[in-house]
C-alpha positions as CSV (number, residue, x, y, z in Angstrom):
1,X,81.9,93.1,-11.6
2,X,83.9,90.4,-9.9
3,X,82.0,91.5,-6.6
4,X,78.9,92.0,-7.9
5,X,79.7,88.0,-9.0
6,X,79.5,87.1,-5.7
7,X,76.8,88.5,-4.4
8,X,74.6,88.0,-7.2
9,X,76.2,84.4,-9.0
10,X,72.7,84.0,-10.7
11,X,73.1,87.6,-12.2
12,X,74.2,88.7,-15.7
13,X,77.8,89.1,-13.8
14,X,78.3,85.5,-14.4
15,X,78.7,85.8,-17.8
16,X,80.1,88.9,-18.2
17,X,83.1,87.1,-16.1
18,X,83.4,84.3,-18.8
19,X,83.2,87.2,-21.4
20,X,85.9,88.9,-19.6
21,X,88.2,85.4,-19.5
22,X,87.7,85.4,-23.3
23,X,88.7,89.1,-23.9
24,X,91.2,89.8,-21.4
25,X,93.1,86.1,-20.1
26,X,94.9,88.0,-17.5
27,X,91.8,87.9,-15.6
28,X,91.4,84.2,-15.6
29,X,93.0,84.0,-11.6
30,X,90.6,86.6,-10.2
31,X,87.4,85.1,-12.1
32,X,88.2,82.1,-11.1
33,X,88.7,82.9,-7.3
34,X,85.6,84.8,-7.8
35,X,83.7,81.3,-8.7
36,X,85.7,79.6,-6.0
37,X,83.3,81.9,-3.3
38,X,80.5,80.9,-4.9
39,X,78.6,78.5,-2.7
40,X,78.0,75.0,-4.9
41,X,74.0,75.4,-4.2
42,X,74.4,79.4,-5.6
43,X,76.1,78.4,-8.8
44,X,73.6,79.1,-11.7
45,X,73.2,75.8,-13.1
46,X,71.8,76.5,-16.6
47,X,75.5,78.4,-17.2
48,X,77.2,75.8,-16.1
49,X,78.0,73.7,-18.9
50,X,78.7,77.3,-20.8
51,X,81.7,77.6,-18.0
52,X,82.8,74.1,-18.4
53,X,83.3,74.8,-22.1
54,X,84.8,78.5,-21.9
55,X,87.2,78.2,-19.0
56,X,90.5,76.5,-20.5
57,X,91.0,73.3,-18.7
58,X,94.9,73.5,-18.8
59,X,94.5,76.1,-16.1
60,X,94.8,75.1,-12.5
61,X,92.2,77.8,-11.4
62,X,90.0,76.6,-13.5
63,X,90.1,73.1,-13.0
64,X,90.0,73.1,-9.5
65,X,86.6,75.8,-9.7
66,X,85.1,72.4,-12.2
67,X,86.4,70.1,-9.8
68,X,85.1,71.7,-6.5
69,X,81.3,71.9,-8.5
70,X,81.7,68.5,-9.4
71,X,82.5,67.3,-6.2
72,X,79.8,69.2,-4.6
73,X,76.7,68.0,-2.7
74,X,74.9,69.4,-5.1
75,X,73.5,66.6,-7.3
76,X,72.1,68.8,-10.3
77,X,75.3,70.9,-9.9
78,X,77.6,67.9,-10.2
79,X,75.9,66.4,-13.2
80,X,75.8,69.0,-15.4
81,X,79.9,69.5,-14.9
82,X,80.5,65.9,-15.3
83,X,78.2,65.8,-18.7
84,X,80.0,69.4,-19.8
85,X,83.1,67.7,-19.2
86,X,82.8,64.5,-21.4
87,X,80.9,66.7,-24.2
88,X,84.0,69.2,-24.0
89,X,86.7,65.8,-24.0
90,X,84.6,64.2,-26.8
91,X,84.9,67.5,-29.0
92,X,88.5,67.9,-28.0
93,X,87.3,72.0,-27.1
94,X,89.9,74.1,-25.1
């Protein structure tokens, strides 16, 4: 799935990768170096905010996957991290 992830990031294996984060937390270091590949203008932005929110942001993996798509050059990319972020600080979620 993971592979099919990254050659297909705007596929259902997007996801089906956060699904399997939820089920099955040993997987959190491959999905998130999975992500990592993904090319900043490839990563689906309307499940963006859904990663923000899912991925645990005590993890280093997943912290530095957020921070690489909110450094990006992509514009759209970066704001929807950065407004995921401060929606997921304000609720206190994860």
């Amino acid at each position: 799935m993971l592979d099919t992830l990254n050659r297909n990031p705007g596929g259902p294996a997007f996801i089906a990768a956060l699904d399997l984060v939820d089920r099955a937390s040993d997987t959190l270091t491959a999905v998130c170096d999975a992500l990592m590949r993904i090319p900043p203008n490839a990563v689906p932005l309307r499940w963006v905010a859904r990663a923000v929110m899912r991925l645990p942001k005590s993890d280093q993996g997943a912290v530095a996957v957020l921070d690489k798509w909110e450094t990006s050059d992509v514009a759209a990319l970066k704001n929807v991290v950065s407004r995921a972020r401060e929606a997921q600080s304000r609720s206190g979620q994860r």
